[in-house]
N, C-alpha and C positions, 0 to 999 in steps of 0.2 A: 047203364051198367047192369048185369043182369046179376041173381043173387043164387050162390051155391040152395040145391033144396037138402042133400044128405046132410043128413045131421054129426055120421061119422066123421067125416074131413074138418077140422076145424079152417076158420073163418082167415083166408087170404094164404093157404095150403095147397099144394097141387100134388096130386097121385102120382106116380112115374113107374112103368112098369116094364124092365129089362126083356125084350122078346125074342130079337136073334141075336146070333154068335157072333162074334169079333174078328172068328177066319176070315183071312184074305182082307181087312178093311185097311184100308190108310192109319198111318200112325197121326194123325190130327183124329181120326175118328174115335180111335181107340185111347184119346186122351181125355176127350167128349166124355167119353162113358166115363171114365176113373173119375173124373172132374166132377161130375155129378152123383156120384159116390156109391155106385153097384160096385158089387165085389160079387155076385153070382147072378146066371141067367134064371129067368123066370122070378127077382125077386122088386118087389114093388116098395116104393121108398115113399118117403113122401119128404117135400120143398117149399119153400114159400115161395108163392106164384109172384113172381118179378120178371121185369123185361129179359135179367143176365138167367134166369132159369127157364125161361121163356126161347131164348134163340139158343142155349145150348141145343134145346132138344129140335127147334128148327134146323139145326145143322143135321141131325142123324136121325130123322122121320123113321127109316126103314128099319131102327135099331129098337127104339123104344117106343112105346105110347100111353096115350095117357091115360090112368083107367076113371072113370066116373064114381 
């Protein structure tokens, strides 16, 4: 298991950071995003890093990623 080195993220947290827009996406995609709790683009949230926060955002690569 490899161990966070930033001391800003607390311990068992994951960054998440809204990057393109929602036009045109499927309505499963744009449930993704609200589910994971952006309400605007460009805004970075943070999560506890679990499997269900984990394959949310596997579903929608091209949407969000992860910041370090």
């Amino acid at each position: 298991m490899t161990t966070k080195t930033s001391k800003s993220v607390a311990s068992g947290m994951i960054q998440l950071k809204w990057v393109r827009s929602m036009i045109c996406t499927p309505v499963k995609h744009r449930k993704v995003v609200k589910g994971l709790g952006f309400t605007r683009l460009n805004q970075v949230i943070q999560r506890p890093d679990t499997d269900a926060i984990r394959g949310m955002v596997k579903k929608i690569p091209h949407l969000v990623e992860i910041v370090k």
